[in-house]
Structure formats: structure tokens, C-alpha cells
RORO-482210 format. One record per residue (C-alpha): y, x, z. Coordinates in pm, whole numbers, plus 32768, in hexadecimal, padded with zeros to 4 digits. Example, Ala and Ser with C-alpha at 12.3 -4.5 7.8 and 13.67 -1.06 7.14 Angstrom:
<pts>
7E3E84CE830C;7F96855782CA;
</pts>
This chain:
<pts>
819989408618;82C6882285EB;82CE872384F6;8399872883EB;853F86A48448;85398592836F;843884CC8265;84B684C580F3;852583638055;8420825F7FE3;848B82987E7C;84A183E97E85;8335841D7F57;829A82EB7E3A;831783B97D03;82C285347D85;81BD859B7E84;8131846C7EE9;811E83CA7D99;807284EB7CEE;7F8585297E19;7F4583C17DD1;7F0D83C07C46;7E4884FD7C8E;7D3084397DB2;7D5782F97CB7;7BCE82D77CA4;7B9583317E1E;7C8182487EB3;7C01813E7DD3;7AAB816E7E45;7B27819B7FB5;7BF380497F9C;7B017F787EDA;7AA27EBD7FF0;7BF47E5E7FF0;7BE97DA07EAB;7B037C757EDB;7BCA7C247FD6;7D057BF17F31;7C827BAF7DCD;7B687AA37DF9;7C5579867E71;7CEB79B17CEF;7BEB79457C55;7BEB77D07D04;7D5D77D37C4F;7D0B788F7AE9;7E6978017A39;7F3578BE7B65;8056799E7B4B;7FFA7AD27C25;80BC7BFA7CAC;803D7D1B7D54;81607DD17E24;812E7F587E4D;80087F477D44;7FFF80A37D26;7F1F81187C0A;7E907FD37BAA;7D4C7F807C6A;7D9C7E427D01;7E4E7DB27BC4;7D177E1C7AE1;7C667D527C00;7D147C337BFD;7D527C217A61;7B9B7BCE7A4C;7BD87ABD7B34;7D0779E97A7D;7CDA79267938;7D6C793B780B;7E9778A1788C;7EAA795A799D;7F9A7AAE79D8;7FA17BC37ABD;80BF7CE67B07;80FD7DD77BDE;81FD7E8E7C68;82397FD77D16;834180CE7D36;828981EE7CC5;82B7822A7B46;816C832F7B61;8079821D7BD9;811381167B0D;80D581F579ED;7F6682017A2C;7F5A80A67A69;7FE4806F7908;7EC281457876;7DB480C57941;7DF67F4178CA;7E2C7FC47770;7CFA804C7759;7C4C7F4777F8;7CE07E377705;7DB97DB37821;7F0B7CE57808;7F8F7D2B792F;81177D637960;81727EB87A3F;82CF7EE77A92;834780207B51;84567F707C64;84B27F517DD2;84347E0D7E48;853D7DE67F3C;86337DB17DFF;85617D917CA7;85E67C7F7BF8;84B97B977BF4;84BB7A377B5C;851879297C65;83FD78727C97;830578F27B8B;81FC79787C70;80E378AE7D23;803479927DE8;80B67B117E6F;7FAC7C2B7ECD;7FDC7D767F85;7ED27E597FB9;7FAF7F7880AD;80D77F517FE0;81C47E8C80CE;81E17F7981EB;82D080548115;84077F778108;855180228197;85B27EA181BB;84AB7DAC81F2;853A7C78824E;861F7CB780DE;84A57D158052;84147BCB80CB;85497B058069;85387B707F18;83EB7B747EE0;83E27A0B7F66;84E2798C7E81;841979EB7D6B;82C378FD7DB8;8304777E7D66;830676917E86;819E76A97F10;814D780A7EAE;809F78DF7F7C;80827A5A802E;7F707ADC8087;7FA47C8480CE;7ECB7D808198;7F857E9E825E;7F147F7C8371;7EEF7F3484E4;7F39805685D1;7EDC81E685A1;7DE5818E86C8;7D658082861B;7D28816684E5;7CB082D48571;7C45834B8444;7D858333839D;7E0383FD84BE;7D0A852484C7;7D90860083DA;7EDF85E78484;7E4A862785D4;7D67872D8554;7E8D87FF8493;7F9987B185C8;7F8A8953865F;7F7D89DB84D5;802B8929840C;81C8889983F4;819E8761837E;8239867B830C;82F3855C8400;827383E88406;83A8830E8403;83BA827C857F;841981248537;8448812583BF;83898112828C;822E819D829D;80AB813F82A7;80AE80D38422;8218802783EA;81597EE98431;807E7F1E8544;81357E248629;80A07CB085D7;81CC7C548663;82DB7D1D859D;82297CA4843E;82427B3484AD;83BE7B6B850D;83E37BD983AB;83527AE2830C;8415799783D9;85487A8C83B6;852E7A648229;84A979288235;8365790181EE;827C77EA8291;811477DC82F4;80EE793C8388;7FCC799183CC;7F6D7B06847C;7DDE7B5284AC;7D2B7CA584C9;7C6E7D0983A0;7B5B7E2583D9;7AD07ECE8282;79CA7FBA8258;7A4680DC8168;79AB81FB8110;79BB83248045;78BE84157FBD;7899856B80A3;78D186617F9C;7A4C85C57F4E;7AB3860280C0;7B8287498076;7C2986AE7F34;7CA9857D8003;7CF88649813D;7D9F874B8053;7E5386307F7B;7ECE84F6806D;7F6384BA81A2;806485BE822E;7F5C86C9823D;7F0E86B380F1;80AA86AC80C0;809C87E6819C;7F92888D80DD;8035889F7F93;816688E38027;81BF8A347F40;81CB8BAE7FCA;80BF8B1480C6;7FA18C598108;7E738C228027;7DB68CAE8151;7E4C8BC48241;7E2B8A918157;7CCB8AC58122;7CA38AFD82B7;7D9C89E58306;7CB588F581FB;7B6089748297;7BD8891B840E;7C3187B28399;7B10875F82D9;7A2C87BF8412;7B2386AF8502;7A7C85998410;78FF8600849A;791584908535;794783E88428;781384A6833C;76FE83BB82EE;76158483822A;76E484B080D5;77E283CB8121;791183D88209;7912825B8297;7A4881D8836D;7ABC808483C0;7C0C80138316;7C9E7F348448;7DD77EA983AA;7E937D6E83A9;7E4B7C1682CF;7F8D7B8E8299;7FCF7A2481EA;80E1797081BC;8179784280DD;82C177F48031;82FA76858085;8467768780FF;8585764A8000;86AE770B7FAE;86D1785780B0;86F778758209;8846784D82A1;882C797B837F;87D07A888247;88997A98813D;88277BCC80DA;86E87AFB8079;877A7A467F81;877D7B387E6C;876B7AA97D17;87097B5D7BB9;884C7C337B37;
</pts>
């Protein structure tokens, strides 16, 4: 069957079907990502009095991370578009006794402090940026001379074939919905080269691109609920007036696709993605990008 014309916005995907399906597989995608979070977090604890953000921190995990490795004088925030997840993060550092600022926004033009940051983190939250060199040159603006980035995204859908086999699996039954070509999306920075054009576009110094391969895994039995709730299958499935019959076949033919991946009771795949680090060291904004040089309204 053929995709899907065209791919809602970012906003409007982050606060409806992507962001629910998101607060709803909270605890599985934390457990799928953890792996994720030493990597990011650990380096904050040799600087406990830094200011931290997290960009596209979804519901939470990495800034919960992050907040037991600073000090007293330390601070962490995090920002995403999605009011849903940023909801849930709210909850989840209340009730774990956590100060930690969440702000729904667009990083591309949230009106962050210049120069209040020292360190930025991104787990999978930067490949979602209509504009990224504006992203980047905002974001940048905000770190004090010195600071650093240091984001994961992922390499290429044949890097990453699991994130690819429900697609593949549900191609002949399903319309689903189209992957921007080009624009915003989970493989938008596959290209080494593309992300490092970015970041010297908006000005950032000390780039530095290098494969990062994590093991993730999630148990057996919560195959069908992520198949059923993520990706554009999952998008697919929910999709309203869809056949209960053909849902439940549809779901059933996907889940068998992932027989590679089964490990006893867990589904283990290797998250090949992208370590990318970078440092604020120039002054003022580049010449060539004024759209970089956005300032708090």
C-alpha cells in the first residue's frame, strides 16, 4: 500500500499521537534507552555546580539522571515541545523531590538566557528541528563562552534495522504514515557530514562526530505494546475505523518480523547512532547566519 502524502508538523505530531504514544511507553522507553544515560549523565558529576539542559527531554528520564549527579548548586532543565511529556516530566521530578525546571518550547526559538548554560545534552531530541542551523544558533547563544554539546542522534535506517522492521513488516497491509525525505525526523541526521555542516553553519567549534553502538533491550512480552504504540506502525495501528480483525492480524505479522532480535525474554538490538560534541568558544554570531542570533523577547 502507499505511504501517507504528507507527515504532520513537529508540534502538532509532539502534542497528539506521538506525544501520547510516548507518555503511554514512558517506563518502556526508559528501560529501552537506559543505556543511553551513563553516557550523557556521568561526565556531570566531574562538574556538580553546572547549569544543565536537556533538549527534547521528553518525559523526564535523562533530567532525573542528571539532577543525582549535580550538587547543591547545581541545576538542570529541560525542554521539549510536547506539553504531554513535559507534563509527566513535571510529575516524575515532583515526586522524586527533584528541582528541576521543564519548559514546554521550540528550541529553535525559546527564549533562553544568553550565556547561562554550561553544558547541553540530547538524547534523540535534535533530529526534529524544521531549522537546525537556527536550532544550533540559538541553542549556542545560550551556553557561556566554553560551554559544551554533547547530543546522540541516529545513524542510518540500515544502521538501525530494528527500528525499521515494523515498517518493513506492515509495508503490503498497512498505509502508513510518510517519513519526511529530507526534513525533520529520527534518521534526519544520518549523514556525519550534514550534522557537522550544521554545526560550523551556526557556529559552534570543536566538532566532533563518532559512532556510538548501545545495547538496548526490551522485555519479550512488551513487543506488541511498543509495535502497537511507536513508530508509524504503531501511528497506523491506532489510526481510528481501522478493522479490529485486521489490527490484531496486522500486530501479529509484525511482532513475528522481530524473531531476530528475541533473546530468550528479551528483544535485544544495537542502537548505532551518532555521538555528537561540540563547544561554544567563538564570540558574538556568525556573520553568515543571522537567523542564529536570536536573543530572549
Amino acid at each position: 500500500m502507499p505511504h501517507a502524502a504528507s507527515p504532520p508538523s513537529q508540534h502538532d505530531l509532539w502534542n497528539g499521537p506521538a506525544g501520547d504514544a510516548w507518555v503511554q511507553a514512558q517506563s518502556l522507553l526508559d528501560g529501552m534507552f537506559a543505556g543511553f544515560e551513563p553516557v550523557l549523565a556521568d561526565p556531570i558529576a566531574a562538574e556538580p555546580d553546572a547549569r544543565v539542559l536537556d533538549v527534547g527531554c521528553g518525559t523526564g528520564a535523562l533530567c532525573l539522571a542528571i539532577a543525582d549527579r549535580l550538587g547543591p548548586q547545581g541545576r538542570c532543565s529541560g525542554v521539549d515541545i510536547s506539553a504531554p511529556m513535559i507534563a509527566v516530566a513535571r510529575e516524575r521530578a515532583l515526586a522524586a523531590g527533584k528541582a528541576i525546571d521543564f519548559a514546554v518550547g521550540d528550541a529553535q526559538q525559546h527564549p533562553f538566557a544568553p550565556a547561562s548554560l554550561d553544558r547541553i545534552v540530547s538524547r534523540f531530541g535534535v533530529m526534529f528541528f524544521d531549522d537546525p542551523v537556527r536550532a544550533f544558533g540559538n541553542l549556542r547563544q545560550a551556553l557561556r563562552r566554553g560551554g559544551r554539546l554533547h547530543a546522540i542522534a541516529w545513524r542510518s535506517p540500515a544502521d538501525n534495522p530494528f527500528m525499521t522492521t515494523a515498517e518493513r513488516a506492515a509495508a503490503s497491509l498497512l498505509t502508513l504514515p510518510a517519513r519526511a525525505e529530507g526534513g525533520p525526523g529520527q534518521f534526519a541526521f544520518a549523514d556525519a557530514g550534514v550534522v557537522r555542516k550544521i554545526l560550523d553553519d551556526s557556529s559552534w567549534d570543536h566538532i566532533d562526530i563518532a559512532p556510538l553502538d548501545v545495547e538496548c533491550s526490551i522485555a519479550r512480552d512488551a513487543l506488541p505494546t511498543y509495535v502497537s504504540l511507536l513508530g508509524p506502525v504503531g501511528q497506523a495501528l491506532r489510526a481510528e475505523g481501522l478493522d479490529p480483525d485486521v489490527r490484531q492480524g496486522v500486530l501479529s505479522t509484525v511482532v513475528d518480523a522481530f524473531a531476530p532480535f528475541v533473546r530468550g525474554d528479551r528483544v535485544v538490538f544495537t542502537a548505532a547512532c551518532w555521538s555528537i560534541r561540540a563547544a561554544s568558544t567563538r564570540s558574538g554570531q556568525h556573520p553568515r547566519h543571522p537567523a542564529a542570533a536570536i536573543r530572549p523577547g
